[in-house]
C-alpha positions as CSV (number, residue, x, y, z in Angstrom):
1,X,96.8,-128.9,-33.8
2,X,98.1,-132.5,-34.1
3,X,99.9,-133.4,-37.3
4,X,100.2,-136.8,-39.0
5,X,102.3,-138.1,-41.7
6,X,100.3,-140.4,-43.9
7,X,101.4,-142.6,-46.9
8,X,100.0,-142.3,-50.0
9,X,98.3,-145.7,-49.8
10,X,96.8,-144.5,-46.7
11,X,96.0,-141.2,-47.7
12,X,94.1,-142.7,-51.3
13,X,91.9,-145.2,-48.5
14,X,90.9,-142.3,-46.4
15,X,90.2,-140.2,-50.0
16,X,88.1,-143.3,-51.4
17,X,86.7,-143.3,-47.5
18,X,85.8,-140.4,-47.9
19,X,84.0,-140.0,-51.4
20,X,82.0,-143.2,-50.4
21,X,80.5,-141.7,-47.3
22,X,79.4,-138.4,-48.8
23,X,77.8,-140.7,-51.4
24,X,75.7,-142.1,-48.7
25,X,75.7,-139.3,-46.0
26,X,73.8,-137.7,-48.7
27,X,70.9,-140.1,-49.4
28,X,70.7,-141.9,-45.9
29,X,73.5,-140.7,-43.2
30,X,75.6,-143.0,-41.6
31,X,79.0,-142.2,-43.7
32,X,80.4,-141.5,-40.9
33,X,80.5,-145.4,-40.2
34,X,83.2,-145.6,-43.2
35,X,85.3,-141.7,-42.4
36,X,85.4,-142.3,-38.8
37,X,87.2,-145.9,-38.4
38,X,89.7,-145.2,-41.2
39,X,90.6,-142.0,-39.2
40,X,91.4,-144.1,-36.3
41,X,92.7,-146.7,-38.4
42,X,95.2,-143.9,-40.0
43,X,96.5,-143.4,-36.7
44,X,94.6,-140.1,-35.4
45,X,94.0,-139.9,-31.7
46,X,89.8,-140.4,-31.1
47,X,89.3,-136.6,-30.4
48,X,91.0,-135.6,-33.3
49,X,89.3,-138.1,-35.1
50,X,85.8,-136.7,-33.9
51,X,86.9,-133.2,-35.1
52,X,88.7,-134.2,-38.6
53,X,85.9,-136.0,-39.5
54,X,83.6,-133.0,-38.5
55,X,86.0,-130.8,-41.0
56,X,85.3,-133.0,-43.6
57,X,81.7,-134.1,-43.3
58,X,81.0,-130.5,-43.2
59,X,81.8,-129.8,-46.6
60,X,79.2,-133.2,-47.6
61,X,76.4,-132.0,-45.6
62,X,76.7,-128.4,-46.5
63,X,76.8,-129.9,-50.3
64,X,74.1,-132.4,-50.0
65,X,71.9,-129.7,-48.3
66,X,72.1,-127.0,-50.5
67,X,71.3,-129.0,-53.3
68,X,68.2,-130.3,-51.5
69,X,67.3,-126.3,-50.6
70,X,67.4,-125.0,-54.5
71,X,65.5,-128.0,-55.4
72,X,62.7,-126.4,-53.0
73,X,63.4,-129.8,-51.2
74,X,64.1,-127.5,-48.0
75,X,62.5,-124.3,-46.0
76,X,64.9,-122.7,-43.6
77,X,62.5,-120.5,-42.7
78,X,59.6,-123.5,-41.7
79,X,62.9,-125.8,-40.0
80,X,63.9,-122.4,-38.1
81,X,63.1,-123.9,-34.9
82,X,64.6,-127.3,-36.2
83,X,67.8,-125.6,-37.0
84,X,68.3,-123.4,-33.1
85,X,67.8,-126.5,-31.6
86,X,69.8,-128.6,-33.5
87,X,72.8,-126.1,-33.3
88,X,72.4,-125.5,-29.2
89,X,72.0,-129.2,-29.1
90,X,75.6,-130.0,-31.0
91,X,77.5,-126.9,-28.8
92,X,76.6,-128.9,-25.6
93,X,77.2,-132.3,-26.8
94,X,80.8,-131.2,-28.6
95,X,81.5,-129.6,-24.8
96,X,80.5,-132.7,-22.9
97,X,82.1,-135.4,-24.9
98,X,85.4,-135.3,-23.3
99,X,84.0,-135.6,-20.1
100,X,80.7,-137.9,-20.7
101,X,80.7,-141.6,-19.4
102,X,79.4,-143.4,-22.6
103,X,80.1,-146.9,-21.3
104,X,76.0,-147.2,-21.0
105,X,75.4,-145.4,-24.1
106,X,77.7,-147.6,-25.8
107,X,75.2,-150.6,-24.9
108,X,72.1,-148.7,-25.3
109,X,72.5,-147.1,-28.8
110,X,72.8,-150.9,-30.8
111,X,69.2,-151.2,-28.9
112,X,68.0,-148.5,-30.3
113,X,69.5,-148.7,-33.9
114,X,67.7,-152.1,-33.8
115,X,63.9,-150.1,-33.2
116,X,65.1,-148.0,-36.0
117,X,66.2,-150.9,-38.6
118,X,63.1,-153.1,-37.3
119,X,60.3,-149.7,-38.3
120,X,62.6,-149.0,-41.5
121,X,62.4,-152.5,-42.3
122,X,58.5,-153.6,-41.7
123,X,57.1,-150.1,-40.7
124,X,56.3,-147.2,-43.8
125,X,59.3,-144.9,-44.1
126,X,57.9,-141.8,-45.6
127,X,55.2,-143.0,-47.9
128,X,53.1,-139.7,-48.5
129,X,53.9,-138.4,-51.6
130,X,53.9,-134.6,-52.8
131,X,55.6,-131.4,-51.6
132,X,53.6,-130.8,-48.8
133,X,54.9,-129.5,-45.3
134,X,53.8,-130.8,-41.9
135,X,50.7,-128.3,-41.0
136,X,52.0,-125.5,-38.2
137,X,50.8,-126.1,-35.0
138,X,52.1,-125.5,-31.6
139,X,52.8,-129.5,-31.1
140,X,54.8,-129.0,-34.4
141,X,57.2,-126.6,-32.9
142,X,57.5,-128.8,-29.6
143,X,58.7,-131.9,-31.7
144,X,61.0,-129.6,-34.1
145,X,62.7,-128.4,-30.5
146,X,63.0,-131.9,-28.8
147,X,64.3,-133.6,-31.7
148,X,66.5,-131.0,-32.3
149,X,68.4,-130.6,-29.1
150,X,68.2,-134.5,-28.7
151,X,70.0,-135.2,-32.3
152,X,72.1,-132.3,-32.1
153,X,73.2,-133.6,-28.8
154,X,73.8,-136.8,-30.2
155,X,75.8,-135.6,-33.1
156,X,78.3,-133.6,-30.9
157,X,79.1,-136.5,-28.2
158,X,79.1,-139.2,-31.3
159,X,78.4,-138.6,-34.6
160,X,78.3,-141.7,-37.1
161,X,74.5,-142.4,-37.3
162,X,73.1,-139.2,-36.8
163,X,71.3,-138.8,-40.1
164,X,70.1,-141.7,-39.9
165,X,67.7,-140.6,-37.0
166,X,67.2,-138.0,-38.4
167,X,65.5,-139.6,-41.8
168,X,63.9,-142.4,-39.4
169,X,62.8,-139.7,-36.5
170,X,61.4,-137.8,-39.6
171,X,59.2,-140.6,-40.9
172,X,57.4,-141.0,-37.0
173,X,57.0,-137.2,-36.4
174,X,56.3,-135.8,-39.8
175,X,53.9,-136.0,-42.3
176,X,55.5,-135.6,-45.5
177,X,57.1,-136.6,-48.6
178,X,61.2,-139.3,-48.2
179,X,62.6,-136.4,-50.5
180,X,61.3,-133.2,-48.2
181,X,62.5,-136.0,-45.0
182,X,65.9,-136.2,-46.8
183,X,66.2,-132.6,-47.5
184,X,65.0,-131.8,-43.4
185,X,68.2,-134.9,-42.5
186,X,70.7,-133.5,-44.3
187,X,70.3,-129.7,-44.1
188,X,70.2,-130.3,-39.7
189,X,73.1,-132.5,-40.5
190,X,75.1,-129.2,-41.8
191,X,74.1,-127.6,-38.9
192,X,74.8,-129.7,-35.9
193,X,78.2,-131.0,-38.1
194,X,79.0,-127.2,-38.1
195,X,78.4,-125.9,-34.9
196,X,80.2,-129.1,-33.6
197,X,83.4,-128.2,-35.7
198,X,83.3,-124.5,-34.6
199,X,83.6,-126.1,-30.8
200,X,86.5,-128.7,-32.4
201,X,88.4,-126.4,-33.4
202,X,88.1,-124.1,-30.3
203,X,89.8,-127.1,-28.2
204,X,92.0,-128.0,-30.7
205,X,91.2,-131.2,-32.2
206,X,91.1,-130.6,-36.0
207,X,93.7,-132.3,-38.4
208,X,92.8,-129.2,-40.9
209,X,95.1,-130.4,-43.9
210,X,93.5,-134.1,-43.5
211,X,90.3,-132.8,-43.1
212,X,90.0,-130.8,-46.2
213,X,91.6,-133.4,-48.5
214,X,88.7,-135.6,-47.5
215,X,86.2,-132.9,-47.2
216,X,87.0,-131.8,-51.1
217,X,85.9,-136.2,-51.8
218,X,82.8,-136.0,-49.2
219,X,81.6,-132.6,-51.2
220,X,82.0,-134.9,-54.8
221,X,80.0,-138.0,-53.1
222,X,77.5,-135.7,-51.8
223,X,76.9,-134.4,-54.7
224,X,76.3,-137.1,-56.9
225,X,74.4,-138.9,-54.0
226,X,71.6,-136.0,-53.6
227,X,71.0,-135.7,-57.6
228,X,70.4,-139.4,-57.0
229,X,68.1,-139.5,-54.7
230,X,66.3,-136.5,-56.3
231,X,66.4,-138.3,-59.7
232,X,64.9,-142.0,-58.5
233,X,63.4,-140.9,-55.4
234,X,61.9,-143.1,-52.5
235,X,62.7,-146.3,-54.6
236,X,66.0,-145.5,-54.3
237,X,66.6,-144.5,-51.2
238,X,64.6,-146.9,-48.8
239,X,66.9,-149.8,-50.0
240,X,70.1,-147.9,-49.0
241,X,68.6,-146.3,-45.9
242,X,67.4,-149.8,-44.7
243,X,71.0,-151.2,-45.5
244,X,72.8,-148.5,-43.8
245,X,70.5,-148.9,-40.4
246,X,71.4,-152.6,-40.4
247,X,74.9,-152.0,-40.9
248,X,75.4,-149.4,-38.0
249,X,73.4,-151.7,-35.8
250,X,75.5,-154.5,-36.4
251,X,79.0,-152.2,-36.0
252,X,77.6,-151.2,-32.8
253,X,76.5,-154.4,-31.7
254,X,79.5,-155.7,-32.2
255,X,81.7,-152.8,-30.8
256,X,79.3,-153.0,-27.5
257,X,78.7,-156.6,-26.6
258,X,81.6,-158.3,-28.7
């Protein structure tokens, strides 16, 4: 396990980090954007970044999930198929990433971040309103498993931007209400961040004490994120979502080409 002395200046940054990105991880993903460069910023080796900021996004998405399931916001029982994908797709990504060339992906995901800011921006994001599931059918359970295994996957090599595929891939695929997208985003976010610690802390590369501490401020933002979002609903959260799409676009445009 790798150990690192912080400061507390440094410590309070990764803490306010950290209660920031559950805040958002909870209405519209991408907190990772903020958790994961003050990691690296702190001095954590990438891997152990990747892990620690599994650790601690854990305890957001678990948070910002259940909250979503007792408001009946969330079926595990519908998602089952959503939710074995998702978890086979983050056990395979988490095993690849040490050993997967992402030079291409690198340049490829701003691209496709882009799509996603340019259908959340002019497109309708959720608009059907209601507690209404998609209606089961055998084309349903084919797009639960592809998505599934292809976010999941995503979430294990990478991680930052994850639920916000999720809430965007929801809106093209699915029928239903932004809250019941939401709920679906951030309850497959618990599961693929899960299953991807499990495999983190298999090979090692978990700064547990770190990842706590930051996992205890993630649980607080989450919190107070998802009784926001249930509270003021889709006028609330397109304007965040939108903002957060365009700001991981431009992070990875920047990273990519710049």
């Amino acid at each position: 396990m790798f150990e690192l002395a912080l400061d507390p200046t440094t410590l309070a940054v990764l803490c306010a980090a950290a209660l920031a990105a559950g805040f958002i991880d909870a209405i519209a993903g991408g907190g990772g954007l903020l958790t994961v460069p003050a990691l690296l910023t702190a001095g954590l080796p990438p891997h152990v970044t990747l892990g620690t900021n599994k650790l601690a996004a854990s305890f957001g998405s678990l948070t910002a999930s259940y909250t979503y399931y007792k408001k009946n916001l969330f079926s595990p029982k519908f998602w089952a198929s959503s939710i074995i994908a998702t978890g086979i797709g983050a056990l395979i990504g988490t095993l690849v990433v040490d050993h997967l060339s992402i030079d291409f992906l690198n340049k490829l995901l701003p691209i496709i971040i882009i799509m996603v800011a340019c259908y959340s921006l002019f497109g309708s994001l959720s608009t059907t309103q209601g507690d209404e599931l998609p209606s089961k059918s055998p084309a349903l359970k084919v797009k639960q498993w592809l998505q599934g295994l292809a976010l999941g996957f995503f979430d294990g090599v990478a991680g930052p931007g994850a639920g916000t595929f999720w809430t965007a891939s929801n809106s093209l695929l699915y029928k239903m209400s932004l809250l019941l997208n939401c709920g679906l985003a951030r309850s497959m976010n618990f599961v693929s961040n899960f299953i991807s610690l499990i495999t983190f802390v298999a090979l090692g590369h978990v700064n547990f004490l770190l990842g706590l501490i930051m996992g205890l401020f993630i649980m607080f933002g989450a919190w107070i994120g998802a009784h926001s979002a249930i509270r003021f609903g889709g006028k609330f959260i397109r304007p965040v979502f939108n903002t957060m799409v365009i700001l991981l676009a431009l992070k990875l445009i920047y990273e990519a080409y710049l």
